[in-house]
C-alpha positions as CSV (number, residue, x, y, z in Angstrom):
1,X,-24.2,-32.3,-23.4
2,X,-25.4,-28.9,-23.0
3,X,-22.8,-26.1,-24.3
4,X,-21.7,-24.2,-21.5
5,X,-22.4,-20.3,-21.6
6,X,-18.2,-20.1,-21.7
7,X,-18.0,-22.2,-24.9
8,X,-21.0,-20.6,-27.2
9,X,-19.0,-17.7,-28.7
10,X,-16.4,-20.5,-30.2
11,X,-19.2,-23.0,-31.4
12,X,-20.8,-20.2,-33.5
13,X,-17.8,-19.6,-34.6
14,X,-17.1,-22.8,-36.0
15,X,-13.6,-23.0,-33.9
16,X,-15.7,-26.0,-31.8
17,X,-18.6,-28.3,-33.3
18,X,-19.0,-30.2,-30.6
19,X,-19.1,-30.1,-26.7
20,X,-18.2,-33.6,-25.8
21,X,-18.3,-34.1,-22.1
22,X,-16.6,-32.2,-19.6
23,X,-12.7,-33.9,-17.7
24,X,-11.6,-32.1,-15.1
25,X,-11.9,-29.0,-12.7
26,X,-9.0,-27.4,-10.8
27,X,-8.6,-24.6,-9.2
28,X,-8.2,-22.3,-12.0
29,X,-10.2,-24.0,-14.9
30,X,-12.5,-26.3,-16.0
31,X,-11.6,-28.8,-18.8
32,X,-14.1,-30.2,-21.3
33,X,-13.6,-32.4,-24.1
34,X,-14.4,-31.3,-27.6
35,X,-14.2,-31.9,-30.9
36,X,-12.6,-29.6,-33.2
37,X,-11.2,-30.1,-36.7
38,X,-12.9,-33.7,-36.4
39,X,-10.5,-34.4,-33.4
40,X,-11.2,-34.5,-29.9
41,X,-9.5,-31.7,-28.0
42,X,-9.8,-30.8,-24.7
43,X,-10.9,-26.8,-24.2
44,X,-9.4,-25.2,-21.4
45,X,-12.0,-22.4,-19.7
46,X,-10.0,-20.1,-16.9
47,X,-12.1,-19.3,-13.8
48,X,-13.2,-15.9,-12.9
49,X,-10.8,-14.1,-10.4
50,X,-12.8,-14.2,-7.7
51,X,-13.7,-18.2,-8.1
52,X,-9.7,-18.7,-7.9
53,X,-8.6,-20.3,-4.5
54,X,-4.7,-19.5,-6.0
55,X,-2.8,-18.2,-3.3
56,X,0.4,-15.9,-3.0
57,X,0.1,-14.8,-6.6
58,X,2.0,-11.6,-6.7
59,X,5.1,-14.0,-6.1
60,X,4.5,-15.8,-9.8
61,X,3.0,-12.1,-11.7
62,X,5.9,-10.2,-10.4
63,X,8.4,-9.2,-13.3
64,X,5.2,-9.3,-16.0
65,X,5.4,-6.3,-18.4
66,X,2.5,-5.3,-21.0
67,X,3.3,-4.1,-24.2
68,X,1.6,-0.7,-23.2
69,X,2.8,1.6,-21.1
70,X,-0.1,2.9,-20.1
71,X,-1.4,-0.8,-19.5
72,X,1.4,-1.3,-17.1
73,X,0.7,1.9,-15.1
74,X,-2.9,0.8,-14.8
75,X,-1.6,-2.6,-13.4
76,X,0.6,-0.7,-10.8
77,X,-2.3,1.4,-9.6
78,X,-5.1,-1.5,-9.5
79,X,-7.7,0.4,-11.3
80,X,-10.8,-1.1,-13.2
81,X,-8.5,-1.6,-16.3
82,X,-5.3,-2.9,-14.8
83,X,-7.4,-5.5,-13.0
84,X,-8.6,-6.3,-16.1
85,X,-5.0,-5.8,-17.9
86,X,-3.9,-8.5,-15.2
87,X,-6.3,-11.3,-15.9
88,X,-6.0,-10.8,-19.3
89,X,-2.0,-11.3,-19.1
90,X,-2.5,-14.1,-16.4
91,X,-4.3,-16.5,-19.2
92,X,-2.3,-15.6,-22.0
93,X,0.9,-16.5,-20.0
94,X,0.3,-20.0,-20.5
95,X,-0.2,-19.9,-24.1
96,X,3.2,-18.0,-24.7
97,X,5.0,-20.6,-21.9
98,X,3.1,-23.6,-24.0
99,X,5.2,-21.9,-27.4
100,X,8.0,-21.3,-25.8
101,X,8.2,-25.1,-24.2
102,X,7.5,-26.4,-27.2
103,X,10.0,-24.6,-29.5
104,X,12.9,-25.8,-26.8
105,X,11.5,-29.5,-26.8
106,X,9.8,-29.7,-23.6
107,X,6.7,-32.4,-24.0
108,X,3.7,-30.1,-23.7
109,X,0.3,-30.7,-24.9
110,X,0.3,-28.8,-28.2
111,X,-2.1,-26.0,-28.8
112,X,-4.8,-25.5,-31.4
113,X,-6.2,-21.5,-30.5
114,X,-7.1,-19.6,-27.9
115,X,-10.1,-17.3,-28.4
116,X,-12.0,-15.1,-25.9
117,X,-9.5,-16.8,-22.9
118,X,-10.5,-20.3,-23.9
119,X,-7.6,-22.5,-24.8
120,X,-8.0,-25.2,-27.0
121,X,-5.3,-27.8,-27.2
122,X,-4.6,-31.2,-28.0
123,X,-6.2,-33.9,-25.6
124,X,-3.1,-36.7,-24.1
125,X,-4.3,-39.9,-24.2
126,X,-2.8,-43.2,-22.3
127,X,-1.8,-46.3,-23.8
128,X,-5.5,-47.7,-24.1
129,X,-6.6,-44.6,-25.9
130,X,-8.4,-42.7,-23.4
131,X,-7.3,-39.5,-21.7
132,X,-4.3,-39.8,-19.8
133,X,-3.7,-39.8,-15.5
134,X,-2.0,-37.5,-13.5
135,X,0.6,-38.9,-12.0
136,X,-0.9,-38.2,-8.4
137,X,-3.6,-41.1,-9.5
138,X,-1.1,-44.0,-10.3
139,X,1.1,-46.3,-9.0
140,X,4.3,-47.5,-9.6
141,X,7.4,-49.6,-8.7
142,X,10.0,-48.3,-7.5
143,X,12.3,-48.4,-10.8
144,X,9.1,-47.2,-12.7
145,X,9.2,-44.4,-10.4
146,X,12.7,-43.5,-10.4
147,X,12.6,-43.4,-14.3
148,X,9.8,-40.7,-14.3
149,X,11.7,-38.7,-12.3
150,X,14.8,-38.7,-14.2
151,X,12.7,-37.9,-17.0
152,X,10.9,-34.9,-15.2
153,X,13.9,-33.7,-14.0
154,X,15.6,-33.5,-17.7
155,X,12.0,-31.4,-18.3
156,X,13.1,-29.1,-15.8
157,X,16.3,-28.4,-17.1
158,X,15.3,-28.0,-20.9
159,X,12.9,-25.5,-19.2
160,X,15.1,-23.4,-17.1
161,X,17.5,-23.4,-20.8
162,X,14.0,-21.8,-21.9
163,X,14.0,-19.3,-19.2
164,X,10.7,-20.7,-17.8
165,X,10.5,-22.0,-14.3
166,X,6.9,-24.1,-13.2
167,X,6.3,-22.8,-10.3
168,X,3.7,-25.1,-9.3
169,X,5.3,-28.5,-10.4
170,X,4.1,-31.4,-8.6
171,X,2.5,-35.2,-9.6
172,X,-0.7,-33.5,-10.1
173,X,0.3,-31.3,-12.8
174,X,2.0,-34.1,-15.0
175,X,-0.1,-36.1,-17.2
176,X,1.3,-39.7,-18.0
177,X,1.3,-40.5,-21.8
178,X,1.5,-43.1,-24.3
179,X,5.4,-41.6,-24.5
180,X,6.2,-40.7,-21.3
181,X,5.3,-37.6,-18.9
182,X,3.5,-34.7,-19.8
183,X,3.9,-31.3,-18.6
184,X,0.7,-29.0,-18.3
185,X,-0.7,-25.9,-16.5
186,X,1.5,-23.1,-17.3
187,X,-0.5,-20.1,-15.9
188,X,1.5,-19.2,-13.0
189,X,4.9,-19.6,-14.7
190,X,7.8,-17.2,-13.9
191,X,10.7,-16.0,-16.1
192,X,14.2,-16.8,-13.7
193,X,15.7,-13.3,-15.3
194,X,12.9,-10.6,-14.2
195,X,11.5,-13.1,-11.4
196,X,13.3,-12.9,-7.8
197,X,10.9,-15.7,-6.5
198,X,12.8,-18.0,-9.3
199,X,15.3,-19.6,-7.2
200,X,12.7,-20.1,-4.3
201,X,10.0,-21.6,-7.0
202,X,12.4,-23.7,-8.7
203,X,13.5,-25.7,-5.5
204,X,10.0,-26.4,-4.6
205,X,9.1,-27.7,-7.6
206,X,12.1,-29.9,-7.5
207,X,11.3,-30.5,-3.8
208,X,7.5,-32.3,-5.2
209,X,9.3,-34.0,-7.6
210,X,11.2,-35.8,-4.8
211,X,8.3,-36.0,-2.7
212,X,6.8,-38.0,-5.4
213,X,9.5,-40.4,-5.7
214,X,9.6,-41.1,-2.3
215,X,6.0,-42.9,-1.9
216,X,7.5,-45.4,-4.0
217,X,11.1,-45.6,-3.3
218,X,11.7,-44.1,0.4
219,X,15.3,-45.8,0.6
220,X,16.7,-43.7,-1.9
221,X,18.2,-40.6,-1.1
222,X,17.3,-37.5,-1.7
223,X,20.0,-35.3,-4.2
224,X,20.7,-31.1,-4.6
225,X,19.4,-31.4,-8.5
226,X,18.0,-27.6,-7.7
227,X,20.6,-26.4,-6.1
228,X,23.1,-27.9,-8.9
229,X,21.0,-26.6,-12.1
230,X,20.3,-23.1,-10.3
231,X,24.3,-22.6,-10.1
232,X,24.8,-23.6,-13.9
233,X,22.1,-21.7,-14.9
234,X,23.4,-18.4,-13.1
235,X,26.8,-18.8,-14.4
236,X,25.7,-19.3,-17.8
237,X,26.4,-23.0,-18.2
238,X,23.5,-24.9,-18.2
239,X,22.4,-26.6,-21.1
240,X,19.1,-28.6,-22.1
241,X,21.6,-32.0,-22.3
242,X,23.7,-31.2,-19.1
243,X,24.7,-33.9,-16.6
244,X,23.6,-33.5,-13.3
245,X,25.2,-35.3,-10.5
246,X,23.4,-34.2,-7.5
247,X,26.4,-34.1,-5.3
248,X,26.2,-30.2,-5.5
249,X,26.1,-28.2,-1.9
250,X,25.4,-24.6,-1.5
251,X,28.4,-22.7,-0.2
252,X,28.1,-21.1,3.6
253,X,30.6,-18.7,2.6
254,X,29.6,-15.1,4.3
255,X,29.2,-12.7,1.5
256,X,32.4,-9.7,1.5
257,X,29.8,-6.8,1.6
258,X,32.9,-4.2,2.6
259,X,34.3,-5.1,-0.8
260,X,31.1,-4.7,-2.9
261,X,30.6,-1.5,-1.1
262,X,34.3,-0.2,-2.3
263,X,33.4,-1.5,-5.8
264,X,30.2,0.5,-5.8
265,X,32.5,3.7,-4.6
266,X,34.9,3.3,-7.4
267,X,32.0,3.3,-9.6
268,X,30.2,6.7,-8.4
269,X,34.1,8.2,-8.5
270,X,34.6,7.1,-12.0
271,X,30.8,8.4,-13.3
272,X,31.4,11.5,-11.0
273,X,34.8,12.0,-13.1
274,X,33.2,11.2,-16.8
275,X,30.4,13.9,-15.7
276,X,32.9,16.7,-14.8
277,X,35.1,15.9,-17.6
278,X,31.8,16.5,-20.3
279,X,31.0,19.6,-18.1
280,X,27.6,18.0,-16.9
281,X,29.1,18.3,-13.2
282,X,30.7,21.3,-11.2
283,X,33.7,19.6,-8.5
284,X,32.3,20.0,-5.3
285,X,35.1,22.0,-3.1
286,X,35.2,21.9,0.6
287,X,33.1,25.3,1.2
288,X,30.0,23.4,-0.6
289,X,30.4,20.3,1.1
290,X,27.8,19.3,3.5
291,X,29.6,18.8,7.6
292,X,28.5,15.7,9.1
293,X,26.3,16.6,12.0
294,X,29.1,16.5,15.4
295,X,26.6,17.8,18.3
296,X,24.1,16.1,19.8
297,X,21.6,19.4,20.4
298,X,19.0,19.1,23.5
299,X,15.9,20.4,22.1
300,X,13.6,20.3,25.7
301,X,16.4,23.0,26.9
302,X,16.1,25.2,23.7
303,X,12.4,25.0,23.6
304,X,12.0,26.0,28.0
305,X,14.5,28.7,27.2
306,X,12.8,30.1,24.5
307,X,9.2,30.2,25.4
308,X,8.9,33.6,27.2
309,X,11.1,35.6,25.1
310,X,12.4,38.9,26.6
311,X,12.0,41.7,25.2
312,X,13.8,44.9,25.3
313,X,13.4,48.3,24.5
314,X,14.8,51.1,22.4
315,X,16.7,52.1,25.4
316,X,18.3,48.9,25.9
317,X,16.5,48.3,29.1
318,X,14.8,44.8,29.9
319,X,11.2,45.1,30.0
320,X,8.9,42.7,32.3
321,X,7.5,39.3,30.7
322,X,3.8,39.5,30.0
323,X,1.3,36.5,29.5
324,X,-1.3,36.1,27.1
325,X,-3.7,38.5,29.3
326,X,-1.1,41.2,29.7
327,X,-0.2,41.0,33.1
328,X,2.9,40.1,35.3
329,X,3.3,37.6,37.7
330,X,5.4,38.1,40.5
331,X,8.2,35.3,39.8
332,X,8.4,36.8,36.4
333,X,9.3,40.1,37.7
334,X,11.8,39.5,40.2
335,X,13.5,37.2,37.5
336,X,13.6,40.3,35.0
337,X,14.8,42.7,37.9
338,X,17.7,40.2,38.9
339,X,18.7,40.0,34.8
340,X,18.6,43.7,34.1
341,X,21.4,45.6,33.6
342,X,23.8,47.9,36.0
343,X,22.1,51.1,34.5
344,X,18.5,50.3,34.7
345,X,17.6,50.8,38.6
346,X,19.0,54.7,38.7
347,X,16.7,55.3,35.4
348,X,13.8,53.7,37.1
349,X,14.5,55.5,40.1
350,X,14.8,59.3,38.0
351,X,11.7,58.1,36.2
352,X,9.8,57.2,39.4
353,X,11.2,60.8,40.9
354,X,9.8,63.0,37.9
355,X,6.4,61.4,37.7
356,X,6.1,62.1,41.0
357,X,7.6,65.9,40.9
358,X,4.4,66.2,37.9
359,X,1.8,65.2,40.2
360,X,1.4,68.0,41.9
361,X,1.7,72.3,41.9
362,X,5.4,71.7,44.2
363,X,6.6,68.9,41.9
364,X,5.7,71.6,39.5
365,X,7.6,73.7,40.9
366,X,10.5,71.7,41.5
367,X,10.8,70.8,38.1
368,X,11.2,75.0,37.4
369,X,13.6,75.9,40.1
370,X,15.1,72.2,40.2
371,X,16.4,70.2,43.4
372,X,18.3,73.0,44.6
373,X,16.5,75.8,43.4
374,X,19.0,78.0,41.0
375,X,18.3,78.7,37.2
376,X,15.8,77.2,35.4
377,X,16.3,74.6,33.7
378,X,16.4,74.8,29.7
379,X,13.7,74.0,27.2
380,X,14.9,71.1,26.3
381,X,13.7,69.6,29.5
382,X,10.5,68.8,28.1
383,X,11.3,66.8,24.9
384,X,13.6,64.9,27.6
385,X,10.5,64.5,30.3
386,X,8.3,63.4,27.6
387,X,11.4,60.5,25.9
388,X,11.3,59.6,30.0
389,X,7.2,59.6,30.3
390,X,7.7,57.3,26.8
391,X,10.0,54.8,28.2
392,X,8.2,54.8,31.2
393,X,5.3,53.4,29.9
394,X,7.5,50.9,28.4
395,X,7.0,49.5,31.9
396,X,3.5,49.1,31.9
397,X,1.9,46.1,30.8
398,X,0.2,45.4,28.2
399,X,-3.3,45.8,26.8
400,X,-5.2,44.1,24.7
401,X,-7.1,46.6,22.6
402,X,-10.6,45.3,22.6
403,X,-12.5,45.5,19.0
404,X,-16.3,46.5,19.0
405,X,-18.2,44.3,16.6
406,X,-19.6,45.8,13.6
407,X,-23.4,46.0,13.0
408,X,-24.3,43.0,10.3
409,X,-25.2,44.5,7.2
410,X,-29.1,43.8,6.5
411,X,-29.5,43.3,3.0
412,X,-32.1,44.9,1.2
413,X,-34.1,42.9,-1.7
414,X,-35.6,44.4,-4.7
């Protein structure tokens, strides 16, 4: 057949001779068969990201750390090169899960190389020779089925000993072998100690397992293998060889959260304590200490109260409220005349008296002879009718001074 455009690279290279025929297409790669070393292989070609139809993948990629720091902050901020940071670590996850299965015993088809995001590994064949079925594609009896899944569930285990969960275990993604069940498609797996999705993943997978095995053999019941290997595993006691029972139930015991939240106190009082004793942290004393917040403060009130301020003079006399456009309503006044003080009518009263005594020659004269026309009065009298003409007009609104706009500037070219 023709080489696809995928696979060129690696026949130049020599890593492929021959593009056989092509095996299968999920929905994250196509498969071809090939021969490579003089062996027929399969060669494993990952789909663009946008040809995917994987769903909910943050749940499998969280937890997934490069080797570069700078990588990783680029895969945080979704940039041009963490998207392309992130493809790159989604493909070679499956290559370090395939290693890491194999090393613990899990049956895994065993790679060859992976060049340029092409995996090349070795091909499963059935009984009569030919590539091997997915389980999805078979049938079986009901003993035949019961001893896959017994099988597929000591898989899982040696797996979770390998810190490795699935995540998208199921009939489809299990080849059947000349010796037994085969495990493949590793992309999406999730390590259970910086994965919080884990648990969640691990009982589905379990979940299609038993799914699988009750096509064939509805009358038997279903067991809590999941629940049973998640607890060992957690309390550090699981082992590739351990016995499950399946008699395992999850405990609807209601967490104590009052006495994790006194263990987490002792804590901050014990680092408090080391940090004071090496000087890094000054004892915080009573003065220092922030007071809880004890009255409820009605804001609306504060704000009505506040938004025509009063204002008062040098003199200590209340002057009127002014709006924007410097004059005084009515209300406003007669509230400022009812808040004044004892001593501000008679002022107003000897003000309004001596600017009318200055209006005319007899006021004039009034103010040399005074009310009851003996001595004159001292020359002091001035500087004091001029501090009463100042605080007078205390009393006057307002006004806006108005600015006359400056001529533009022409400017003059040379």
């Amino acid at each position: 057949m023709k080489t696809p455009e995928s696979l060129e690279n690696l026949v130049d290279d020599g890593i492929i001779q021959e593009v056989l025929r092509p095996l299968m297409s999920g929905k994250e790669a196509q498969v071809y068969v090939v021969r490579a070393g003089g062996e027929e292989c399969v060669a494993k070609v990952y789909k663009e990201s946008d040809q995917r139809t994987f769903k909910h993948r943050a749940e499998y990629t969280e937890g997934r750390r490069t080797r570069n720091s700078r990588d990783q902050r680029a895969v945080s901020k979704r940039t041009r090169h963490g998207r392309k940071q992130d493809e790159a670590a989604w493909r070679n996850t499956e290559v370090e899960m395939i290693y890491r299965l194999r090393g613990a015993g899990v049956r895994v088809p065993k790679p060859i190389d992976f060049v340029d995001g092409v995996l090349v590994m070795e091909l499963i064949r059935d009984a009569h020779g030919d590539p091997a079925p997915r389980l999805g594609d078979l049938s079986f009896e009901a003993s035949e089925a019961d001893a896959i899944h017994r099988k597929l569930i000591r898989e899982v285990v040696r797996m979770l000993c390998a810190g490795v969960v699935h995540g998208d275990l199921s009939d489809f993604n299990v080849l059947l072998g000349v010796d037994g069940p085969v495990l493949i498609d590793f992309p999406q797996a999730v390590d259970p100690a910086h994965n919080q999705n884990a648990r969640k993943l691990l009982l589905r997978d379990v979940d299609n397992l038993h799914r699988f095995l009750d096509r064939f053999a509805p009358a038997r019941a279903r067991r809590g293998y999941a629940l049973e290997m998640w607890s060992l595993y957690e309390s550090n006691r699981l082992e590739p060889e351990s016995e499950l029972h399946g008699n395992y139930r999850d405990s609807d015991r209601k967490a104590d959260t009052d006495e994790v939240l006194a263990l987490i106190d002792d804590a901050k009082s014990e680092e408090r304590a080391r940090r004071r004793a090496r000087g890094e942290e000054a004892p915080a004393s009573a003065a220092t200490a922030p007071k809880p917040l004890r009255q409820v403060v009605d804001f609306t009130n504060e704000i009505t109260s506040q938004s025509r301020p009063v204002k008062r003079t040098n003199a200590g006399r209340v002057a009127r409220p002014q709006r924007a456009g410097g004059r005084a309503t009515e209300k406003a006044v007669a509230a400022t005349a009812s808040g004044s003080t004892a001593g501000a009518a008679p002022k107003k009263r000897r003000n309004r008296r001596r600017r009318k005594s200055r209006s005319g020659p007899a006021g004039e004269a009034a103010v040399e002879t005074g009310a009851s026309g003996d001595a004159k009065r001292p020359a002091g009298h001035a500087a004091g009718a001029r501090g009463a003409d100042q605080s007078s007009r205390a009393d006057r609104p307002a006004r806006r001074r108005r600015r006359r706009p400056r001529p533009a500037r022409s400017r003059e070219t040379t």
